[in-house]
PyMOL commands that place a pseudoatom at each C-alpha (Angstrom):
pseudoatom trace, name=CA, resn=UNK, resi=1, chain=A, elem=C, hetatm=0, pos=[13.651, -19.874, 4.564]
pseudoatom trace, name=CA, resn=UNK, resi=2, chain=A, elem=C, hetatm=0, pos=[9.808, -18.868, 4.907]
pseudoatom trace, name=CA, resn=UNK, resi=3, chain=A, elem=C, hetatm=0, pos=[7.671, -19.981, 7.459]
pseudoatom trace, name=CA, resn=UNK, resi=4, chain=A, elem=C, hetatm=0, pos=[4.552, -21.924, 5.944]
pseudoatom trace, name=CA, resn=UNK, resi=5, chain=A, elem=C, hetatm=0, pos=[1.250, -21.436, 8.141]
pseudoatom trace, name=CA, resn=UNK, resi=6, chain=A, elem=C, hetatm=0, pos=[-1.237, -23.889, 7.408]
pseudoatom trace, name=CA, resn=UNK, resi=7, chain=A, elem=C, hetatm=0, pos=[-4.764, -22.511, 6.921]
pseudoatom trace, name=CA, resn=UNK, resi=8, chain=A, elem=C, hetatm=0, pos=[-7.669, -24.528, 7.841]
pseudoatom trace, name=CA, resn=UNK, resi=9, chain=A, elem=C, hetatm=0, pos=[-8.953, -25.061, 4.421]
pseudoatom trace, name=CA, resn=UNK, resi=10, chain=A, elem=C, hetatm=0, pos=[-5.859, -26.207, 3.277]
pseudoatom trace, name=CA, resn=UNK, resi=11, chain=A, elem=C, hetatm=0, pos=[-5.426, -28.894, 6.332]
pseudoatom trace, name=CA, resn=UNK, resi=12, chain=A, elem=C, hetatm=0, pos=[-8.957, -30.214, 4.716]
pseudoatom trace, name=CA, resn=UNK, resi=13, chain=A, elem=C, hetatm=0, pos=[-8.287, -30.641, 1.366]
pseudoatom trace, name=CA, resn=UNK, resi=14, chain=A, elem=C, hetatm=0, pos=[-5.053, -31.981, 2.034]
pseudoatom trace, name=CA, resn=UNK, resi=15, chain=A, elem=C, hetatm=0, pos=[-6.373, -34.755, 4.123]
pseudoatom trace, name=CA, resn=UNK, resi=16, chain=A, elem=C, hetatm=0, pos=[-9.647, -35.313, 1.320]
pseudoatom trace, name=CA, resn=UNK, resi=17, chain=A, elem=C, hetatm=0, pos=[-7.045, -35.031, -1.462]
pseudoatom trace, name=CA, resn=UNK, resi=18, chain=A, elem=C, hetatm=0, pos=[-4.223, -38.154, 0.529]
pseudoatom trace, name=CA, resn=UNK, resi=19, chain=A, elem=C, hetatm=0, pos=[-7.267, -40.291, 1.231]
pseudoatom trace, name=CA, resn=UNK, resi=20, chain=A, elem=C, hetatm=0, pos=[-8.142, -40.175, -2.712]
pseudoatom trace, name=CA, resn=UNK, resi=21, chain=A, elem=C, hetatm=0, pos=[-4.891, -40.440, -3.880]
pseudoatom trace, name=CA, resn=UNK, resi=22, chain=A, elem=C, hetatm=0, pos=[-1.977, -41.498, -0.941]
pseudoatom trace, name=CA, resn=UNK, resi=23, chain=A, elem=C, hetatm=0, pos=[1.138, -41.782, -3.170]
pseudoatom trace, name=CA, resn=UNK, resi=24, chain=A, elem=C, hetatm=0, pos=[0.670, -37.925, -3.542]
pseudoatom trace, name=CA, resn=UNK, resi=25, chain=A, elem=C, hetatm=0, pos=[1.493, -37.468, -0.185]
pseudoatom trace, name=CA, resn=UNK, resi=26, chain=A, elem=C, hetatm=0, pos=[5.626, -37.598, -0.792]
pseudoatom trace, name=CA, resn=UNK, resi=27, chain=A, elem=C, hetatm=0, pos=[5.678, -35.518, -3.241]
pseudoatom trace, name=CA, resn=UNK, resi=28, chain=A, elem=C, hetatm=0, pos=[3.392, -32.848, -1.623]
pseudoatom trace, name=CA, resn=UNK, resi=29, chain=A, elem=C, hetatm=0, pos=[6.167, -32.607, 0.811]
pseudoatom trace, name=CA, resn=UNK, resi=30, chain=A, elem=C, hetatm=0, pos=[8.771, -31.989, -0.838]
pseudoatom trace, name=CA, resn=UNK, resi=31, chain=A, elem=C, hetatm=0, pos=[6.858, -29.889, -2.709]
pseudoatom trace, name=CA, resn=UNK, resi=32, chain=A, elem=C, hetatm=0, pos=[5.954, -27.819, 0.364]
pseudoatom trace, name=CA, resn=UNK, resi=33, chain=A, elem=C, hetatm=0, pos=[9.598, -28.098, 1.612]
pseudoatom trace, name=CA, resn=UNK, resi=34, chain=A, elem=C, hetatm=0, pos=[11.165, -26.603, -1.581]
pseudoatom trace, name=CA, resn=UNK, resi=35, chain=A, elem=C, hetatm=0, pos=[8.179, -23.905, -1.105]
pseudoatom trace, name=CA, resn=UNK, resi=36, chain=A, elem=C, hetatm=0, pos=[9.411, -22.879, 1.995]
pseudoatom trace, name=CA, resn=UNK, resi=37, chain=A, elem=C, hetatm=0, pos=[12.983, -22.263, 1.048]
pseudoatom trace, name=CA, resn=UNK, resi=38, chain=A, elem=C, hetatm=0, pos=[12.155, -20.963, -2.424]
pseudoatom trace, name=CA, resn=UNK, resi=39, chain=A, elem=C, hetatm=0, pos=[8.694, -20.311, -3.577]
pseudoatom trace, name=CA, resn=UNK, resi=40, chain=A, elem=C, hetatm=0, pos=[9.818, -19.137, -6.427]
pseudoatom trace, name=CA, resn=UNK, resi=41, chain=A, elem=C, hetatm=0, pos=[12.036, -22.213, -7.710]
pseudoatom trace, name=CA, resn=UNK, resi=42, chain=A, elem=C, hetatm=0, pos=[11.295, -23.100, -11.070]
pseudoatom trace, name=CA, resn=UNK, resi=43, chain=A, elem=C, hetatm=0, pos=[10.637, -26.534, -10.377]
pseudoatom trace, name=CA, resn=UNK, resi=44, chain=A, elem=C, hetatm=0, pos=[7.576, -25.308, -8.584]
pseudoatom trace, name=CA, resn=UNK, resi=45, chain=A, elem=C, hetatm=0, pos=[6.419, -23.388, -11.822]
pseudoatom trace, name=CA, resn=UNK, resi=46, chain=A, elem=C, hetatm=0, pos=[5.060, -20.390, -9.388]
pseudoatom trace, name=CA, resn=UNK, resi=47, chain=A, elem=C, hetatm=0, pos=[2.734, -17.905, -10.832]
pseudoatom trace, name=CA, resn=UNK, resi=48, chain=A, elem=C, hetatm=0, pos=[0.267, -15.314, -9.586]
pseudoatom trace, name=CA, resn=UNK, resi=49, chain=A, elem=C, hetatm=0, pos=[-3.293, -16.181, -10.116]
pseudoatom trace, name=CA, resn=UNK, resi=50, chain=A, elem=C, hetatm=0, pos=[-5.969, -13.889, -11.618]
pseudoatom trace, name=CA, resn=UNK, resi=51, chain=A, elem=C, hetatm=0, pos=[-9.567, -13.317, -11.409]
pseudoatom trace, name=CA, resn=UNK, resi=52, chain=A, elem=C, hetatm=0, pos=[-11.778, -14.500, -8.293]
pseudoatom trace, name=CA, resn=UNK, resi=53, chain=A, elem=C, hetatm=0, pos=[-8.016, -15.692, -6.846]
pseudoatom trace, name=CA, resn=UNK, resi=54, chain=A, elem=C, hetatm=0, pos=[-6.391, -12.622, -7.740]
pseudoatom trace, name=CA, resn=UNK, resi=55, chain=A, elem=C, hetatm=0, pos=[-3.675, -11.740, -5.141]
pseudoatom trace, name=CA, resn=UNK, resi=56, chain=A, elem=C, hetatm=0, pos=[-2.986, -15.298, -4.570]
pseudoatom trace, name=CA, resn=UNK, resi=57, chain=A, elem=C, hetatm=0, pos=[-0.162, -17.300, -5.948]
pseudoatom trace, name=CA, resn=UNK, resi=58, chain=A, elem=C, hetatm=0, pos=[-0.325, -21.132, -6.982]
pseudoatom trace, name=CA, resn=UNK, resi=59, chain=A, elem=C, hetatm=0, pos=[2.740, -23.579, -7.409]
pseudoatom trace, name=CA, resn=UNK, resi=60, chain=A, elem=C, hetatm=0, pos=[2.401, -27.403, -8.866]
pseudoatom trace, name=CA, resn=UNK, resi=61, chain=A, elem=C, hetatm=0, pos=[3.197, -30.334, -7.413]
pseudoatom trace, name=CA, resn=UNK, resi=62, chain=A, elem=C, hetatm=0, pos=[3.353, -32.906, -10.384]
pseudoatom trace, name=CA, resn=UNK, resi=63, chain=A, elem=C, hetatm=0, pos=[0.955, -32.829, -13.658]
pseudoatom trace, name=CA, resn=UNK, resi=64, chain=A, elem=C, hetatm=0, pos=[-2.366, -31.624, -12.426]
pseudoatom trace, name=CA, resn=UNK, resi=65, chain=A, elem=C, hetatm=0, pos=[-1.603, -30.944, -8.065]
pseudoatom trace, name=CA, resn=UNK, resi=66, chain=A, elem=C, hetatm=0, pos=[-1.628, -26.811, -7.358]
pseudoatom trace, name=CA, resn=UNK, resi=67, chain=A, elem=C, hetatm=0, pos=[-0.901, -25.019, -4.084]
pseudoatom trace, name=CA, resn=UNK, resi=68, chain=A, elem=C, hetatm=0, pos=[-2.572, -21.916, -3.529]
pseudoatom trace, name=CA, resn=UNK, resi=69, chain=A, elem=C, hetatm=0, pos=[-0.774, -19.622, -1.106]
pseudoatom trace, name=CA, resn=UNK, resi=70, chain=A, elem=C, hetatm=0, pos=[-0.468, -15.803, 0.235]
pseudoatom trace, name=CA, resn=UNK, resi=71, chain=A, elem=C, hetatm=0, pos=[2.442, -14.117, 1.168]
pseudoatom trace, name=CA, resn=UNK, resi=72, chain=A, elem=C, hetatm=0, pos=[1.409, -12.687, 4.476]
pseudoatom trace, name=CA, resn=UNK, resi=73, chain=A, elem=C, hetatm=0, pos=[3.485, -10.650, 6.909]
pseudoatom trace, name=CA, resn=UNK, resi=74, chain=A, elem=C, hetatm=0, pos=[3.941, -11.795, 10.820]
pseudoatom trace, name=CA, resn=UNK, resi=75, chain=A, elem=C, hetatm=0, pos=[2.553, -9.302, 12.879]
pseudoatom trace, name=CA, resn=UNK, resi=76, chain=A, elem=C, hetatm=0, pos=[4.505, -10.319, 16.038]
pseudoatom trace, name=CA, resn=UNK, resi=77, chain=A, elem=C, hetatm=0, pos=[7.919, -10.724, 14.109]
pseudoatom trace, name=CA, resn=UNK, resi=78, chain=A, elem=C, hetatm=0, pos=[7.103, -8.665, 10.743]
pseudoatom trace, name=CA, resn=UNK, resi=79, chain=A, elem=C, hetatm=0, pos=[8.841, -11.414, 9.046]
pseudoatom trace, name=CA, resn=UNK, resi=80, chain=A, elem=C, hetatm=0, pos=[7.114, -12.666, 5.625]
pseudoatom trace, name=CA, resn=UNK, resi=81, chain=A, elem=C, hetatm=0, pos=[5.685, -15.788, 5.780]
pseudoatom trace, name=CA, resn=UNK, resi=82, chain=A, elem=C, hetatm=0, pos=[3.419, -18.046, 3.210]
pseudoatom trace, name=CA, resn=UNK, resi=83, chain=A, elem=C, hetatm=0, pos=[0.016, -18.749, 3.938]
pseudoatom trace, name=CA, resn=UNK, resi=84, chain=A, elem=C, hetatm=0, pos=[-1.205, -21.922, 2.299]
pseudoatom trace, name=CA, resn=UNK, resi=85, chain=A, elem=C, hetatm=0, pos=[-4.745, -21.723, 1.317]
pseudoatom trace, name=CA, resn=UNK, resi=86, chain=A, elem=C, hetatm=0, pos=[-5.479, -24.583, -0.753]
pseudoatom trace, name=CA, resn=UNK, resi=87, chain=A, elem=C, hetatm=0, pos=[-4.449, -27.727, -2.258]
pseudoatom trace, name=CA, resn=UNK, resi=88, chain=A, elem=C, hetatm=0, pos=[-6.323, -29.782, -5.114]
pseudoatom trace, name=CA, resn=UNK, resi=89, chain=A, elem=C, hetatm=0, pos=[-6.553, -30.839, -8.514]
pseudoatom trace, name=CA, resn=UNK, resi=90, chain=A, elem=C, hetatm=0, pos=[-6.091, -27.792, -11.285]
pseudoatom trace, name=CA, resn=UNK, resi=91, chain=A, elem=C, hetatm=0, pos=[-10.182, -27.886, -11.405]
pseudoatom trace, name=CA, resn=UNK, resi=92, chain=A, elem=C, hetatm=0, pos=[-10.937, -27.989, -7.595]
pseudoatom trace, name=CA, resn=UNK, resi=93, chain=A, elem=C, hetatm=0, pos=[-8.942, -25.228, -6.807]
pseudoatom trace, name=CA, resn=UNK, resi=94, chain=A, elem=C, hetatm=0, pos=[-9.467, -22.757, -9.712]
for i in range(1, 94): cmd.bond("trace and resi %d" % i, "trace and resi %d" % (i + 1))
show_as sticks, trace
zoom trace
């Protein structure tokens, strides 16, 4: 299981993105739970993103929801862990 650090930009849009739309907020966790012990489940539909993103890896949560995320390493514990960048509609965060 992965650690998932929670950047500042994320925190923001998450919080924008459950005031818009609250019944999101369930599925966003599980979404981030399944994330966390398998980013690359297929329910998640993971897939490396190109262009101004490239480097960074996006996962869905229902229809039109994407995570954006970095694997990152832990300096202190050189464990991998997953640094979540965003979170928005397909538009708002491509």
């Amino acid at each position: 299981m992965k650690t998932l650090v929670f950047a500042s930009s994320f925190k923001r849009a998450f919080k924008k993105l459950i005031r818009r739309q609250p019944q999101l907020q369930e599925p966003i966790e599980e979404c981030l739970a399944l994330l966390a012990a398998d980013p690359f489940n297929p329910l998640l539909q993971t897939h490396k993103l190109k262009g101004k993103l490239a480097g960074s890896w996006a996962c869905s949560v229902g229809y039109d929801s994407r995570i954006v995320f970095n694997f990152v390493e832990n300096l202190e514990s050189g464990e991998e862990e997953i640094l979540l960048i965003d979170i928005g509609t397909h538009d708002e965060v491509y």
